[in-house]
N, C-alpha and C positions, 0 to 999 in steps of 0.2 A: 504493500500500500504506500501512495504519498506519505512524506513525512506531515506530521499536523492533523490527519485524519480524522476524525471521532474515534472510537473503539467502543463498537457496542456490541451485546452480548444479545441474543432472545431465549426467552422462556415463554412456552404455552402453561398457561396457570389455569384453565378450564375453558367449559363449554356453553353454552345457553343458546335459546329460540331468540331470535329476534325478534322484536317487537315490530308490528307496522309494518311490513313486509309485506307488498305483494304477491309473491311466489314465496313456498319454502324453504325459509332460512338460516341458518345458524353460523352464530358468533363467535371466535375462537378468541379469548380476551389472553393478548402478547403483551409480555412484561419485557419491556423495553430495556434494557441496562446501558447506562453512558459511564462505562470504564475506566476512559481518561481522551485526553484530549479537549480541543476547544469545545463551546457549548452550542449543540444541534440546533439549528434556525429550521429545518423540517427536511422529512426523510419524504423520498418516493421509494414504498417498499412494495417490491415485487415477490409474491408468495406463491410457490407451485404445492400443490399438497398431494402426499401421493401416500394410498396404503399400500402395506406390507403383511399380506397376507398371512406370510410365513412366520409370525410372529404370535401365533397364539393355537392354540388348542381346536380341534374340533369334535362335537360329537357325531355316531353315528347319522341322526338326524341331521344334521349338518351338511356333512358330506352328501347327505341324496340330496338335498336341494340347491349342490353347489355343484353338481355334476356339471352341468353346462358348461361351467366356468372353467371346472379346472380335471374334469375326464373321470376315469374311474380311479380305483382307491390307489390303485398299482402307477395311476398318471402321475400322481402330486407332488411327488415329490421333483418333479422337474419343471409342475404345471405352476407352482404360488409364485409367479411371478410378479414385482411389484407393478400395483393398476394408480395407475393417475388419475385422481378426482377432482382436481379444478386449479387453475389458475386464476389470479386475482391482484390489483394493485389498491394498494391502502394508501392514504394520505398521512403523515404523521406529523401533528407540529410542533413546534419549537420547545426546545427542553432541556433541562440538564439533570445528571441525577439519574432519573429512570422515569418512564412514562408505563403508560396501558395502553395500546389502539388494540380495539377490535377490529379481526381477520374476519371477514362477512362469506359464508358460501352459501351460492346457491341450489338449493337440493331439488331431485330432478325424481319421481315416482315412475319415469318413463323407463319400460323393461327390455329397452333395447338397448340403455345404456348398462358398460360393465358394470360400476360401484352399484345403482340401483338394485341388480342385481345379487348383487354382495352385500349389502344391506339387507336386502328380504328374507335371505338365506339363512343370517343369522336370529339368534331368538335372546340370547342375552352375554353377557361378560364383557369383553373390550374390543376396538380396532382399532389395531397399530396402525400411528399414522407419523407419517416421516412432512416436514414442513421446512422447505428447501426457498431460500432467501437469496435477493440481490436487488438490485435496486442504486439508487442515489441518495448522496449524504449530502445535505447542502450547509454549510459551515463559515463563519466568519473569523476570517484571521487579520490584525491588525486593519481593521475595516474595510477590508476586503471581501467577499462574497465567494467562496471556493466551491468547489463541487468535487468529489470522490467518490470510490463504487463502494457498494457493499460486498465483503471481501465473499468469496464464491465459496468458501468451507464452511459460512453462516448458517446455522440450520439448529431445527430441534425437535423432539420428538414427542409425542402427545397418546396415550391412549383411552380415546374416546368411550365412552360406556355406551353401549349399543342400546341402550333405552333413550338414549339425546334425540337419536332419525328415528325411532319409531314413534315415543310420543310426538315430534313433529309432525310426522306423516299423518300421525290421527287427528291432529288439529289441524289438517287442510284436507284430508278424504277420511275421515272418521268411519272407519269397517270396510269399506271399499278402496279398489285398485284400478290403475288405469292402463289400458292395453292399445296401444294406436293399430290401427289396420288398414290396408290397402284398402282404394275405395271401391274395384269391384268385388271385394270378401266384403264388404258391407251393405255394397248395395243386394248381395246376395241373401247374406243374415237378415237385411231390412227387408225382401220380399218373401224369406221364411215366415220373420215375423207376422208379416201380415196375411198370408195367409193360411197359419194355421190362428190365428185373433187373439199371440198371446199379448199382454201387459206390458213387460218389461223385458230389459234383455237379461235379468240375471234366469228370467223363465225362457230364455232361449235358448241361453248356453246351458244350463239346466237340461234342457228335452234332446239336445242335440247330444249328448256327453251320455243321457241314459240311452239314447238309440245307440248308440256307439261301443257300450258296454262299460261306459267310465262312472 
């Protein structure tokens, strides 16, 4: 790094829902540390967040619902590949000492993506998550206005309690799930629907799933 740089350190200190949120989302509250060097005039901090599959246990139940992902039982150990769950730039301002900014992601119900995926899968304990930094230091030195990167080794590690996405998930689809579909497989379902005069679609996939033997 430039001589004069900041020296700042991160810690993830926990989890929470965002409030007010359009889509949902959760909080990653970063405990900022300024090490030494001059006093932060404001950070452009670039956050990649990525899980690490391979970091935690699974049950039987687990593993059949994570087949998709990661193959059969004999696959895994070559399958837990680490999955990238979001990139993200935070605003952080001026400070010395240490600060908090909340790391905001946006969480996605859609099962086409991996992590949704890997969220649904599981049913409780943690998900290791790896949260990879860089970014811009903006700094004053003898009245001067500097800028420096955030050194590339910045990172820190966080394991999320798997009831944080699910209680979220139920405060924006409370007992339901959402499934996107091609629109001639809909328009298809949509003229099942109507002709045999059911209600809903959970009494579609319902009748279609007992014809089928499911």
């Amino acid at each position: 790094m430039t001589a004069g740089v900041p020296v700042l350190s991160m810690v993830v200190d926990g989890v929470r829902a965002a409030e007010y949120a359009a889509v949902p989302t959760l909080e990653f509250m970063l405990r900022i540390v300024h090490a030494g060097g001059p006093p932060v005039r404001s950070l452009t901090l670039d956050t990649q967040v990525r899980i690490s599959p391979a970091g935690r246990a699974y049950d039987e139940a687990s593993r059949e619902r994570l087949a998709e992902l990661f193959g059969r039982r004999e696959e895994w150990s070559r399958n837990l590949r680490s999955l990238l769950w979001a990139q993200t730039v935070t605003q952080v301002p001026a400070f010395s000492g240490e600060t908090v900014a909340a790391v905001r992601l946006a969480c996605t119900y859609d099962f086409e993506v991996a992590v949704a995926k890997y969220f649904h899968g599981l049913r409780e304990g943690e998900v290791p998550l790896e949260f990879l930094f860089s970014g811009t230091i903006f700094y004053l030195v003898e009245g001067r206005l500097l800028a420096g990167r955030v050194p590339w080794d910045c990172e820190a590690g966080f394991r999320m309690p798997v009831r944080a996405w699910r209680e979220l998930m139920d405060r924006y689809f409370a007992g339901s799930a959402w499934v996107r579909l091609d629109r001639e497989v809909f328009d298809r379902l949509y003229a099942y629907r109507v002709r045999h005069t059911l209600t809903g679609w959970d009494d579609v996939l319902d009748r279609l799933l007992k014809e089928g033997g499911g």
